[in-house]
C-alpha positions in Angstrom: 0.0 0.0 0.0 1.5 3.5 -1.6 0.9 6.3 1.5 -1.5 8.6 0.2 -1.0 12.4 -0.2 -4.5 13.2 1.0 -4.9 14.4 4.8 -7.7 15.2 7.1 -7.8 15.8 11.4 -5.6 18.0 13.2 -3.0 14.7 14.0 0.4 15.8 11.7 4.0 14.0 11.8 7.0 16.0 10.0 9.4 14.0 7.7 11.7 16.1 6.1 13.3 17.1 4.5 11.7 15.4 1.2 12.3 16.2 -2.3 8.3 15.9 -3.2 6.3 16.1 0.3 7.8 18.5 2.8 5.1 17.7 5.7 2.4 14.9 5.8 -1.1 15.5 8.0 -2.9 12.6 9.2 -4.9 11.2 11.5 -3.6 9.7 14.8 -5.3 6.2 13.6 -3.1 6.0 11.1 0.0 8.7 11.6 2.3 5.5 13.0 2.0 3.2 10.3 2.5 5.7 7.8 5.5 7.0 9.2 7.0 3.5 9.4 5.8 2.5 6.3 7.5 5.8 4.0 10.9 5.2 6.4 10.1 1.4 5.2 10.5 2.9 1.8 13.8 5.3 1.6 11.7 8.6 3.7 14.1 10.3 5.9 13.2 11.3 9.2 15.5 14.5 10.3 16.2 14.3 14.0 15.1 17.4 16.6 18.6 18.9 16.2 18.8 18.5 12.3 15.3 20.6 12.2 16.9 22.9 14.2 19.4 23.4 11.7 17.5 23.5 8.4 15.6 26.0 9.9 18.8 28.2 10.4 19.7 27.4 6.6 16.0 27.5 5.0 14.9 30.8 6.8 15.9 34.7 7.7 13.4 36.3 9.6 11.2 33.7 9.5 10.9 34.1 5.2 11.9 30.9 3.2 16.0 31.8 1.8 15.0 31.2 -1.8 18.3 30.0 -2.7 17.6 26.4 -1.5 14.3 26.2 -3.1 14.5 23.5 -5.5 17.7 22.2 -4.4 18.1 18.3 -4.1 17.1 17.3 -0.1 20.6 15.5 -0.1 22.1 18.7 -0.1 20.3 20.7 1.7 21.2 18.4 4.9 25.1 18.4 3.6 24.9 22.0 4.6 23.5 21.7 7.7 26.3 19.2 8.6 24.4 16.5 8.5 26.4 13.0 7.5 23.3 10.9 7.8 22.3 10.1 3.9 18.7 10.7 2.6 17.0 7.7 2.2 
């Protein structure tokens, strides 16, 4: 089974970064599984201290730095530091 892209209730997990979702909403019924099941399948899951981080590098001022957007997620974490690899 594919995880879906639709979301409904107010239950969200963050697993970023991604190159094609950037945050996934779902219910708490199912939040767990689909989190195991797109780290099952290559999703990355960036630790506390690594969102820390790509938030230092992907903002000013609270404003998205437009010079990452569109850049590959790989990178992204290489410039935080990060040597864990993208799944």
């Amino acid at each position: 089974m594919q995880p879906s892209a639709s979301s409904t209730g107010p239950a969200s997990t963050t697993i970023c970064p991604a190159p094609r979702e950037k945050e996934i909403i779902a219910v708490d019924a199912i939040a767990d599984m689909l989190k195991f099941c797109m780290i099952k399948n290559g999703a990355y899951e960036a630790t506390g201290d690594e969102i820390t981080a790509l938030e230092g590098l992907l903002l000013a001022d609270g404003k998205p730095r437009t010079e990452w957007v569109g850049k590959p997620a790989a990178r992204i974490l290489e410039a935080t530091s990060t040597r864990r690899q993208c799944g």
